[in-house]
N, CA, C and O atoms as CSV, one atom per row, in Angstrom:
chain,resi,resn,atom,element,x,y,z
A,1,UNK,N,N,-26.020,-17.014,-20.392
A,1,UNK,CA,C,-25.488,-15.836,-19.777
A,1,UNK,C,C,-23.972,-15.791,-19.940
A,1,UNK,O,O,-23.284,-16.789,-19.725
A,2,UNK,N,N,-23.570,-14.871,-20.240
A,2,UNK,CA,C,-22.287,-14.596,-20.890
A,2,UNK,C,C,-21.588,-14.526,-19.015
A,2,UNK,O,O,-22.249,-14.000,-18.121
A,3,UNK,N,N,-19.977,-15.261,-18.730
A,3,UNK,CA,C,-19.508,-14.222,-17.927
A,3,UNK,C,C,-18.405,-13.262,-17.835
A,3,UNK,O,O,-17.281,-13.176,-18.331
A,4,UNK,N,N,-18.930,-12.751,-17.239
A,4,UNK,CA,C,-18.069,-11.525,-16.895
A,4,UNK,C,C,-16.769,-11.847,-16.187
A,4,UNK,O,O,-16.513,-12.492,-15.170
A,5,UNK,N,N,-15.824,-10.990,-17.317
A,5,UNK,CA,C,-14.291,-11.141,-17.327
A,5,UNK,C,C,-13.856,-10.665,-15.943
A,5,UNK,O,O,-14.278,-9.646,-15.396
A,6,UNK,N,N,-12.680,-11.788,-15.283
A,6,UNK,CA,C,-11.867,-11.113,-14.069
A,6,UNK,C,C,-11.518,-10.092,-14.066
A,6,UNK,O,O,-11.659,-9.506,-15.139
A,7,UNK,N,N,-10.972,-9.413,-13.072
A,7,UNK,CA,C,-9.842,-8.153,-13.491
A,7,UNK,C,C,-8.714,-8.775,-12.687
A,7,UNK,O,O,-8.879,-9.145,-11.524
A,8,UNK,N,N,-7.573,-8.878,-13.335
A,8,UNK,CA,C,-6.727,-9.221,-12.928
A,8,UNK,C,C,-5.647,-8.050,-11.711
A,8,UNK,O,O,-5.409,-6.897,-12.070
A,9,UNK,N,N,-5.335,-8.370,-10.896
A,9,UNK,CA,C,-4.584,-7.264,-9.285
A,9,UNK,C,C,-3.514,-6.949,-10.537
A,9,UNK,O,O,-3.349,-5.753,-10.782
A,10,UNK,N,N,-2.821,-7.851,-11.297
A,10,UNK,CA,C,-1.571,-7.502,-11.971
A,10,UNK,C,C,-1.409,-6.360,-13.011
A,10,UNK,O,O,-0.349,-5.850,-13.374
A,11,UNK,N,N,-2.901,-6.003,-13.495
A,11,UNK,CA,C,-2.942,-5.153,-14.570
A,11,UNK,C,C,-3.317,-3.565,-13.868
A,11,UNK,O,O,-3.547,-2.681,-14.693
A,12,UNK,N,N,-3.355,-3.349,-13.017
A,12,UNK,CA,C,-3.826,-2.427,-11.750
A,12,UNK,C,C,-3.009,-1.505,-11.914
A,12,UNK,O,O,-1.934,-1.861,-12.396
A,13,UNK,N,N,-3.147,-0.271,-11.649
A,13,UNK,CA,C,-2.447,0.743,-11.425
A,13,UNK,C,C,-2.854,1.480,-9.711
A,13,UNK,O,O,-3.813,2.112,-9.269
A,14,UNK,N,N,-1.459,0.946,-9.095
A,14,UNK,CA,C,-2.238,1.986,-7.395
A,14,UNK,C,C,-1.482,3.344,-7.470
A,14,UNK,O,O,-0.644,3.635,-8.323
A,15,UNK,N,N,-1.812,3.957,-6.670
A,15,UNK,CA,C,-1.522,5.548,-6.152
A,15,UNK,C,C,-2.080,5.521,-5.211
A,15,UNK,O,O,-3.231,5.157,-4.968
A,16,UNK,N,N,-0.642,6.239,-4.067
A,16,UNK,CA,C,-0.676,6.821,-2.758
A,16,UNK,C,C,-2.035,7.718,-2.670
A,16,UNK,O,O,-2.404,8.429,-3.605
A,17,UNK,N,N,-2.761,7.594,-1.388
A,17,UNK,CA,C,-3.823,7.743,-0.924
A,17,UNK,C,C,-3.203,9.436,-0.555
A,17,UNK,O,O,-2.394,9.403,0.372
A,18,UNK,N,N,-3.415,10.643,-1.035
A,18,UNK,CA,C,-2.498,11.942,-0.756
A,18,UNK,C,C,-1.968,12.410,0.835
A,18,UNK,O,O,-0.925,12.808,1.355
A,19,UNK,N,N,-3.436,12.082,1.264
A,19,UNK,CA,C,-4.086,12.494,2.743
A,19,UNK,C,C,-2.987,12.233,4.119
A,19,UNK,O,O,-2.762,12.856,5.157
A,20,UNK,N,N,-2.338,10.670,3.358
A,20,UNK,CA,C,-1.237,10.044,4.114
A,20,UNK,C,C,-0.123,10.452,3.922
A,20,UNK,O,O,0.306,9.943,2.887
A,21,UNK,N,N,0.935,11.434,4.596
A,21,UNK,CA,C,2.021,11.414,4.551
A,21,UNK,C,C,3.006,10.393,4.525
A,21,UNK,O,O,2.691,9.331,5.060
A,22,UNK,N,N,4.089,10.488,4.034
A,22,UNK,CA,C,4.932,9.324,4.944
A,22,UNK,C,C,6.407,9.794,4.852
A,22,UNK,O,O,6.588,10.856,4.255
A,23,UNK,N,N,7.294,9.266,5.269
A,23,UNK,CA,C,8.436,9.409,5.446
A,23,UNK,C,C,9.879,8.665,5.302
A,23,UNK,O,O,9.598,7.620,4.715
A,24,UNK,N,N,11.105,8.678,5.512
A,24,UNK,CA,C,12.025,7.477,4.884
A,24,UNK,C,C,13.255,8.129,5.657
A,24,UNK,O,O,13.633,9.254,5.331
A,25,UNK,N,N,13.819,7.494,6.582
A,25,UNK,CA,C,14.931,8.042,7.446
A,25,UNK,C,C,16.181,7.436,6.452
A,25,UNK,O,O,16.026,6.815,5.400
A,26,UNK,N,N,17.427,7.796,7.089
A,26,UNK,CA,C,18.935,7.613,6.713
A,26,UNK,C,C,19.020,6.341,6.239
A,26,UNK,O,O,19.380,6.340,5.062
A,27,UNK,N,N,18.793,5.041,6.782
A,27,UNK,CA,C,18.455,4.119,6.710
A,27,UNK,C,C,17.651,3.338,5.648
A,27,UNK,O,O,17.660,2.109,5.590
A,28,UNK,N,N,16.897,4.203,4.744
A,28,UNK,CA,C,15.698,3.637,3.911
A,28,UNK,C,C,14.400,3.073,4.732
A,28,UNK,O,O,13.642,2.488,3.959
A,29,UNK,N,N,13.934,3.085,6.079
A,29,UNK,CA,C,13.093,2.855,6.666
A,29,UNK,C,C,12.094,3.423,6.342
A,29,UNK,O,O,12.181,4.632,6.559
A,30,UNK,N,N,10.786,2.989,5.742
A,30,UNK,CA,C,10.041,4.007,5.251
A,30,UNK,C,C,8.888,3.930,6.331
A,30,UNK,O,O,8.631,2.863,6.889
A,31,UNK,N,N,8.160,5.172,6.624
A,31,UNK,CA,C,7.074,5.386,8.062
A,31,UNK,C,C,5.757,6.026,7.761
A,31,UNK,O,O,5.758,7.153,8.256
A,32,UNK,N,N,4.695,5.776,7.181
A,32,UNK,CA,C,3.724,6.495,6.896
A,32,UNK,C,C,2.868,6.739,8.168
A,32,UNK,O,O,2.612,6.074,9.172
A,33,UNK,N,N,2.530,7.984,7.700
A,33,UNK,CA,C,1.620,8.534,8.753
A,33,UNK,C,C,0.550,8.668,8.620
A,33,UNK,O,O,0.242,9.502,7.768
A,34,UNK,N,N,-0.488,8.018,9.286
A,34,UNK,CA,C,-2.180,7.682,9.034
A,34,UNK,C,C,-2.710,8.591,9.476
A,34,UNK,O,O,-2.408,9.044,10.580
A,35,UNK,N,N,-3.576,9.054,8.770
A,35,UNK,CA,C,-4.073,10.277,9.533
A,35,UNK,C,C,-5.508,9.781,9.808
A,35,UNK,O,O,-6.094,9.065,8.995
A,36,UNK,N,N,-6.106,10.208,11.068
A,36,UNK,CA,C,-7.558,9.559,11.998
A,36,UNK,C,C,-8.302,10.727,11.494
A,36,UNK,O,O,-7.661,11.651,11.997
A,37,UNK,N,N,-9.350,11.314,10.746
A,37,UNK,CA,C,-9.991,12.093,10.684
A,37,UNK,C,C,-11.377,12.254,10.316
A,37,UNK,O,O,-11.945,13.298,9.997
A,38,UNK,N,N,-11.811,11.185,10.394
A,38,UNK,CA,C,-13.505,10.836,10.236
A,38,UNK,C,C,-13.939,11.433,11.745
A,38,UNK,O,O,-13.307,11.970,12.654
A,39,UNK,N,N,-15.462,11.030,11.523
A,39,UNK,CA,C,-16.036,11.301,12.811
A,39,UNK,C,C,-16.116,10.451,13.921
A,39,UNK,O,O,-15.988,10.859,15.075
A,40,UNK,N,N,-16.346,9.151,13.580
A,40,UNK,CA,C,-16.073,8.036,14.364
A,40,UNK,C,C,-14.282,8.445,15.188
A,40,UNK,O,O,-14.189,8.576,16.409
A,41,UNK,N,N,-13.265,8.562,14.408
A,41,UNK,CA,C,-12.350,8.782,14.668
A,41,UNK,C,C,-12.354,9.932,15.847
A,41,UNK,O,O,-11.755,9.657,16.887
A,42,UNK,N,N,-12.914,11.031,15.742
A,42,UNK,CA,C,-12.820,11.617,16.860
A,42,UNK,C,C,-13.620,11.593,17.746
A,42,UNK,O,O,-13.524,12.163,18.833
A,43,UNK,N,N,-14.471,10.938,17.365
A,43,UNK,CA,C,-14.947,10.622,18.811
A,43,UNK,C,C,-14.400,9.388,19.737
A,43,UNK,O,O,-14.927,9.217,20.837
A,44,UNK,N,N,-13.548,8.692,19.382
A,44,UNK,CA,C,-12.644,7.580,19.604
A,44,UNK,C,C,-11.256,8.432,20.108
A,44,UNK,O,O,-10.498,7.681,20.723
A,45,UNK,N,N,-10.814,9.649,20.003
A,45,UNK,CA,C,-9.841,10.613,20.028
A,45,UNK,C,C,-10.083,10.934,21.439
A,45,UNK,O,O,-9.399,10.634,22.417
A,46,UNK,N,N,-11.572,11.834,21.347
A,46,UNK,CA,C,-11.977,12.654,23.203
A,46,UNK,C,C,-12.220,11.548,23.949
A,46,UNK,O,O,-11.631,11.649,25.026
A,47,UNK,N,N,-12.904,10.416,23.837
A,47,UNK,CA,C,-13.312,9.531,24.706
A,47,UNK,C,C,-12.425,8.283,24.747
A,47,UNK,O,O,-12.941,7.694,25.697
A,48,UNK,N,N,-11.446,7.520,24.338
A,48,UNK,CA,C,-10.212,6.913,24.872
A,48,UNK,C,C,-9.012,7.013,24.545
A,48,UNK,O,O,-8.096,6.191,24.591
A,49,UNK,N,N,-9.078,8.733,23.996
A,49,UNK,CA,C,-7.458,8.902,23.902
A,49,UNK,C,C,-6.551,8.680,22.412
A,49,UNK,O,O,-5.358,8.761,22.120
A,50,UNK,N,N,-7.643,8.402,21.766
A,50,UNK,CA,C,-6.531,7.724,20.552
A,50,UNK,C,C,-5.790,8.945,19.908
A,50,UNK,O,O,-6.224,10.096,19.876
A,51,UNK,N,N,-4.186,8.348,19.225
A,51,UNK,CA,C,-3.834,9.331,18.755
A,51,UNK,C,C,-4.505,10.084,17.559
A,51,UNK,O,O,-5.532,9.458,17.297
A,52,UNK,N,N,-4.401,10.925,16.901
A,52,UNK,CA,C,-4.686,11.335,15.758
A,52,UNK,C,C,-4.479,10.961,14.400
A,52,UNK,O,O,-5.222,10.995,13.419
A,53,UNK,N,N,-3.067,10.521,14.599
A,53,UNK,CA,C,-1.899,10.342,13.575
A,53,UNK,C,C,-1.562,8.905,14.451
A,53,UNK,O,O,-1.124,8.822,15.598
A,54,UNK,N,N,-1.930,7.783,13.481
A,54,UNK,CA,C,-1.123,6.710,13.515
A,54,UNK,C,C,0.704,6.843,12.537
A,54,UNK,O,O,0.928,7.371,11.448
A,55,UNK,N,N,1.484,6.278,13.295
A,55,UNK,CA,C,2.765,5.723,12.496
A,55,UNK,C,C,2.699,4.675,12.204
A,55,UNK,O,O,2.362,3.848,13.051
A,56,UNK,N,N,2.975,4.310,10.970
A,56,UNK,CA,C,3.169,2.923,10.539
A,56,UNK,C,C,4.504,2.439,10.032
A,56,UNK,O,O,4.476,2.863,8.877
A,57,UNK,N,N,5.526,1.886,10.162
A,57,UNK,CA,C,6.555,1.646,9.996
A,57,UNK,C,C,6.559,0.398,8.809
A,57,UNK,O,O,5.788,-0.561,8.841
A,58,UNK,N,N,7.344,0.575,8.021
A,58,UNK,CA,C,7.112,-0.451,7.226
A,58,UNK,C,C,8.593,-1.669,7.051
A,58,UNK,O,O,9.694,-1.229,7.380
A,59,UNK,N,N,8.517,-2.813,6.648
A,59,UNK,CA,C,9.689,-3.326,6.608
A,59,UNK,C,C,10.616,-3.189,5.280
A,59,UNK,O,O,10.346,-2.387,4.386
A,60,UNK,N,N,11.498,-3.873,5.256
A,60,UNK,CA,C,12.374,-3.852,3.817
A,60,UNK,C,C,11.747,-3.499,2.654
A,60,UNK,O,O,11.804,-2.646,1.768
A,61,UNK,N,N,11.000,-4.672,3.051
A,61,UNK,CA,C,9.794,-5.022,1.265
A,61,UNK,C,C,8.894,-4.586,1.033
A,61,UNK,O,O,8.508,-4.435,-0.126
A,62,UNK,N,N,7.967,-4.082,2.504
A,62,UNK,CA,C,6.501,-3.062,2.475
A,62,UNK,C,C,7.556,-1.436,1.445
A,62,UNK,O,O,7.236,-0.753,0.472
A,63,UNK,N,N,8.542,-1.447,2.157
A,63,UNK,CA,C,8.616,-0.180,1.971
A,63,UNK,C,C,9.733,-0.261,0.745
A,63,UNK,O,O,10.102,0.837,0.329
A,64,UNK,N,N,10.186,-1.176,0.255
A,64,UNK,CA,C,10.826,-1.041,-1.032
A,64,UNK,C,C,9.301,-0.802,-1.904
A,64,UNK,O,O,9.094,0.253,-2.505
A,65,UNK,N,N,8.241,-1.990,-1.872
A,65,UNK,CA,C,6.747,-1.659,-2.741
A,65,UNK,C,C,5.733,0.097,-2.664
A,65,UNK,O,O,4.861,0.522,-3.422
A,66,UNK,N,N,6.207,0.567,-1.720
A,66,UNK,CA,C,5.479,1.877,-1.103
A,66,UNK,C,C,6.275,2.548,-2.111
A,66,UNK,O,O,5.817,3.111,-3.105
A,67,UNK,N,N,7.607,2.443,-1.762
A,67,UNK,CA,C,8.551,3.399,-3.085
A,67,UNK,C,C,8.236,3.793,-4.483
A,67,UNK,O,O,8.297,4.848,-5.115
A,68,UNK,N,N,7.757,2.160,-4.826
A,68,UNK,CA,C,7.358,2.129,-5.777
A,68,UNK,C,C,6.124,2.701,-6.960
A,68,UNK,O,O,6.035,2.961,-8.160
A,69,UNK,N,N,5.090,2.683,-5.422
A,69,UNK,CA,C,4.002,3.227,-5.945
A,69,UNK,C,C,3.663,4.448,-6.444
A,69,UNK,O,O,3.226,5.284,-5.653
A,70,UNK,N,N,3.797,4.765,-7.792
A,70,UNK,CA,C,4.106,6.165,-8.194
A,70,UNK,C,C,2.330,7.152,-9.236
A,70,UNK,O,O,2.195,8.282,-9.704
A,71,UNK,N,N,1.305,5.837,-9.142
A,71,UNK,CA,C,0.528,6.161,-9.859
A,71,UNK,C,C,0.507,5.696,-11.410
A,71,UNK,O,O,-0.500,5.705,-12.118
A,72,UNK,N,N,1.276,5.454,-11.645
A,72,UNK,CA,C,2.174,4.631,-13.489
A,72,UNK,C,C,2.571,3.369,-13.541
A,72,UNK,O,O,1.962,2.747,-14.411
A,73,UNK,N,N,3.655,2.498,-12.728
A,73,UNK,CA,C,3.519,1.560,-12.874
A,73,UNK,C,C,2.301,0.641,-12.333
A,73,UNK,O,O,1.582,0.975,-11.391
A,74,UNK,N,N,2.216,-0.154,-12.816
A,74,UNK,CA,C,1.120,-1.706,-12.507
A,74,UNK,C,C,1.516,-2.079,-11.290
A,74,UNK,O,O,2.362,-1.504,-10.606
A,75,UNK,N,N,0.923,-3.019,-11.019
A,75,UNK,CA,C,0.774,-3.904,-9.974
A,75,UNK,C,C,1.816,-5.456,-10.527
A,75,UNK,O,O,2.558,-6.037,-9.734
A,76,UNK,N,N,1.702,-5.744,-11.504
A,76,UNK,CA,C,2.960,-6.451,-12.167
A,76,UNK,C,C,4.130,-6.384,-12.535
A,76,UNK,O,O,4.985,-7.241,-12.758
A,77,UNK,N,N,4.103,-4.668,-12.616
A,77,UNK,CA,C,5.590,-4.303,-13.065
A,77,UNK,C,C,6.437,-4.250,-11.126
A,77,UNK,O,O,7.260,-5.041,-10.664
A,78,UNK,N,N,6.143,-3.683,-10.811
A,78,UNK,CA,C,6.072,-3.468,-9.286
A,78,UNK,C,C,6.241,-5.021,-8.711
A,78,UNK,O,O,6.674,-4.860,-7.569
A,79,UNK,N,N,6.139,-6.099,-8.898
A,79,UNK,CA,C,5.906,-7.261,-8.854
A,79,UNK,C,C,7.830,-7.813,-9.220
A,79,UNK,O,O,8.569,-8.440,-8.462
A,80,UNK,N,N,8.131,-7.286,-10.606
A,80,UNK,CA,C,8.997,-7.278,-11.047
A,80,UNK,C,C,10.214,-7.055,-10.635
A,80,UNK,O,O,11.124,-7.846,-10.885
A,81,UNK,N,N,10.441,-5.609,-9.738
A,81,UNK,CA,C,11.130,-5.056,-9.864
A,81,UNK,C,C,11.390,-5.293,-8.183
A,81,UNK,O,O,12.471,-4.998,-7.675
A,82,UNK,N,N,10.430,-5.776,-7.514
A,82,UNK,CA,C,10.115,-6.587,-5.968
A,82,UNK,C,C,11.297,-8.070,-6.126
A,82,UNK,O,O,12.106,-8.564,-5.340
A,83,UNK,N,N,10.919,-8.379,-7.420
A,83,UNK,CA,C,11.577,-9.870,-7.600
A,83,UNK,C,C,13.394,-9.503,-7.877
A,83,UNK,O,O,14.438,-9.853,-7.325
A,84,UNK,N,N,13.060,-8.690,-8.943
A,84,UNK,CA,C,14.964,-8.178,-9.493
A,84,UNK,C,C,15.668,-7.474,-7.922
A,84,UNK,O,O,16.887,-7.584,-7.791
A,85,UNK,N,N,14.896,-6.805,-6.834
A,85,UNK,CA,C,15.207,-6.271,-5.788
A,85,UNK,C,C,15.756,-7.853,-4.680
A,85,UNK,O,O,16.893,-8.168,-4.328
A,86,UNK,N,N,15.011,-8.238,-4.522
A,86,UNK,CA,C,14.880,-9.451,-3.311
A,86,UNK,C,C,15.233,-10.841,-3.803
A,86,UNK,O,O,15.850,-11.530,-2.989
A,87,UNK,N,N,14.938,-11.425,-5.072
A,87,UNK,CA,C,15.069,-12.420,-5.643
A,87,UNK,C,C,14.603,-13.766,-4.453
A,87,UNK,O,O,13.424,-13.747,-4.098
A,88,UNK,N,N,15.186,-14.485,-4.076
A,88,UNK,CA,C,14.163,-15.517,-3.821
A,88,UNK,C,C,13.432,-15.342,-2.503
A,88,UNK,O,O,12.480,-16.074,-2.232
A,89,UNK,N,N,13.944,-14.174,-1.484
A,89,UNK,CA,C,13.466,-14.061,-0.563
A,89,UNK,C,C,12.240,-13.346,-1.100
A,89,UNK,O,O,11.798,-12.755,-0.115
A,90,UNK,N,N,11.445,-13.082,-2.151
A,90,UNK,CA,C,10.330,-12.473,-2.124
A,90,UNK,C,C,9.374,-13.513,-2.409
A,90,UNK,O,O,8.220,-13.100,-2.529
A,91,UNK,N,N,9.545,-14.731,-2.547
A,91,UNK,CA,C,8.899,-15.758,-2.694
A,91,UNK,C,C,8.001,-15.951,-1.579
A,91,UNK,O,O,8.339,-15.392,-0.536
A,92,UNK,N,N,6.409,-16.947,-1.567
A,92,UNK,CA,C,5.834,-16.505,-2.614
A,92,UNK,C,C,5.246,-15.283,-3.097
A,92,UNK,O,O,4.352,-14.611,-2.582
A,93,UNK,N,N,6.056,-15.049,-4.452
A,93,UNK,CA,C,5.843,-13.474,-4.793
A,93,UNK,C,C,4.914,-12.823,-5.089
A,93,UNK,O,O,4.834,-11.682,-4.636
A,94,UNK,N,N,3.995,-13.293,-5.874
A,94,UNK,CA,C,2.465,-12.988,-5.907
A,94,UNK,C,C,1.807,-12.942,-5.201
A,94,UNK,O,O,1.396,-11.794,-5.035
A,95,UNK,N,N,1.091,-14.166,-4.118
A,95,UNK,CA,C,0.509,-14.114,-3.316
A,95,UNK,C,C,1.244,-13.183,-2.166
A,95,UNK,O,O,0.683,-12.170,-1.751
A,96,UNK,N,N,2.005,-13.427,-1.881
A,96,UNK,CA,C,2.469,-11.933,-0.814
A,96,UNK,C,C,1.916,-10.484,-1.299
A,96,UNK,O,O,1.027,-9.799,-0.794
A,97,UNK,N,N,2.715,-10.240,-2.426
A,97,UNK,CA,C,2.340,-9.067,-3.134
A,97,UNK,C,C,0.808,-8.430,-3.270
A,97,UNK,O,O,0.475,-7.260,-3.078
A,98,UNK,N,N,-0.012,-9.546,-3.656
A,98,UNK,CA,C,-1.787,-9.415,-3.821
A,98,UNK,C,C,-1.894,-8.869,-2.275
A,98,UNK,O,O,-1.939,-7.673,-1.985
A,99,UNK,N,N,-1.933,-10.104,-1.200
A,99,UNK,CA,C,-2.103,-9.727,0.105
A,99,UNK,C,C,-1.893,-8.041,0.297
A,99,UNK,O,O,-2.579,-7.058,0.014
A,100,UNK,N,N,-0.810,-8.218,0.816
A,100,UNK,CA,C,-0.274,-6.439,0.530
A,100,UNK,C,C,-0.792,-5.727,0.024
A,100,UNK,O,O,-1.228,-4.910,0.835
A,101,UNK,N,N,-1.068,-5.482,-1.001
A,101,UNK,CA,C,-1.636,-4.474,-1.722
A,101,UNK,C,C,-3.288,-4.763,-1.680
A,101,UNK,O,O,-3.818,-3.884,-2.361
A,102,UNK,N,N,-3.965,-5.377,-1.308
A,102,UNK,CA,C,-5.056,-5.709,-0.849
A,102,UNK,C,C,-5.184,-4.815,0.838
A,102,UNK,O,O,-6.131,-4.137,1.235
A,103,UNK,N,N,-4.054,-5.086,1.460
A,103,UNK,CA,C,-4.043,-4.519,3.213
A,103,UNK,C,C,-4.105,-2.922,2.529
A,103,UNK,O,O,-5.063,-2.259,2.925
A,104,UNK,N,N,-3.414,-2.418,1.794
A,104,UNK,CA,C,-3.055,-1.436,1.482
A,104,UNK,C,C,-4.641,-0.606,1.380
A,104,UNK,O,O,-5.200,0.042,2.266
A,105,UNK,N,N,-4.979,-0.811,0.365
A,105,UNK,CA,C,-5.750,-0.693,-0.147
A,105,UNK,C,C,-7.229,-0.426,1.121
A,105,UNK,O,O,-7.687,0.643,1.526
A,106,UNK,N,N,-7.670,-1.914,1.478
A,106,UNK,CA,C,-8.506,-2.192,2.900
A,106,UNK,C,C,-8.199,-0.690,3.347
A,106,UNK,O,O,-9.120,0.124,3.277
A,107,UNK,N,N,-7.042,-0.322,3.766
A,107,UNK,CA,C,-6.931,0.851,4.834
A,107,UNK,C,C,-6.872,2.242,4.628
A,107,UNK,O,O,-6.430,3.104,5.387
A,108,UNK,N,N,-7.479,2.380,3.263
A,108,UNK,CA,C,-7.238,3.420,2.659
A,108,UNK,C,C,-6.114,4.372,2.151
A,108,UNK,O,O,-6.203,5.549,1.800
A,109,UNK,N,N,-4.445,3.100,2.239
A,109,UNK,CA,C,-3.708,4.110,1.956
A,109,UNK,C,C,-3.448,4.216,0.524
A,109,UNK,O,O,-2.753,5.182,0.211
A,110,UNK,N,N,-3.806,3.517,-0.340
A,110,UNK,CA,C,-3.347,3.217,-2.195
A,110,UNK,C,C,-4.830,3.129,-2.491
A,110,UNK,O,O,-5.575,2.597,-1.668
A,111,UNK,N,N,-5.296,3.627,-3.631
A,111,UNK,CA,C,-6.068,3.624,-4.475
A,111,UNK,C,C,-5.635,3.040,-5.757
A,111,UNK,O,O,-4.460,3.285,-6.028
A,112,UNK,N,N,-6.370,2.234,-6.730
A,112,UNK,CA,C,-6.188,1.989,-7.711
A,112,UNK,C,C,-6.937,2.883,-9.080
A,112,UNK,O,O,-8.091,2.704,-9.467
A,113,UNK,N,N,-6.106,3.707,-9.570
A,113,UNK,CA,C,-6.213,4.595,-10.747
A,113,UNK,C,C,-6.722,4.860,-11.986
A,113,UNK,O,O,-7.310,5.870,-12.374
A,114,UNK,N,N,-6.290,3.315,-12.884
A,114,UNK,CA,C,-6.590,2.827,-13.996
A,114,UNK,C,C,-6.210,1.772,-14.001
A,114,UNK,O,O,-5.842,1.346,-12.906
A,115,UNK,N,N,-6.100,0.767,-15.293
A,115,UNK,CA,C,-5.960,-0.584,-15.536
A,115,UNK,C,C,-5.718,-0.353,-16.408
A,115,UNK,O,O,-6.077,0.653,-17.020
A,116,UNK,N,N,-4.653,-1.658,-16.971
A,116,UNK,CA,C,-4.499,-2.119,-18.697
A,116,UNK,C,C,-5.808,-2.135,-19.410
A,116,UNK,O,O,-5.858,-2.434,-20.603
């Protein structure tokens, strides 16, 4: 039995999930806004209140990588340009990066597009 080739996170192409707004104050703080709109969701809305619209605030590096995500670059180039941005404080750079974009992903805000 022959196996079947990995796909590597690095050769990945993500794009912003549309549905999610987000935002970027004076500061470069970048803030996406989750939007709750399934059915589960509202019924979690009338019966304990939840908001509609989560905020999510992101830090330096979530939101230097969010910037990034344009639908075109990779998941490696993005990797890159994380490292030329932060240099050793982005260490470890991969495994952070995978994580991340794995959470991302989990929560429906990035989709992955195409691949190398």
């Amino acid at each position: 039995m022959a196996r079947k080739p990995k796909n590597n996170l690095l050769e990945f192409v993500p794009e912003r999930v549309e549905k999610h707004e987000w935002s970027e104050d004076e500061n470069g703080k970048v803030t996406v806004h989750m939007v709750h709109d399934g059915w589960p969701d509202r019924i979690a809305q009338r019966l304990f209140h939840r908001p509609r619209v989560s905020h999510i605030d992101l830090d330096g590096t979530g939101g230097f990588v969010w910037r990034q995500i344009d639908g075109k670059r990779t998941v490696g180039e993005i990797a890159l340009l994380v490292k030329e941005q932060f240099g050793e404080q982005a260490e470890p750079l991969y495994g952070r990066l995978a994580q991340y974009m794995r959470i991302l992903r989990n929560n429906g805000l990035v989709r992955y597009v195409k691949g190398n």
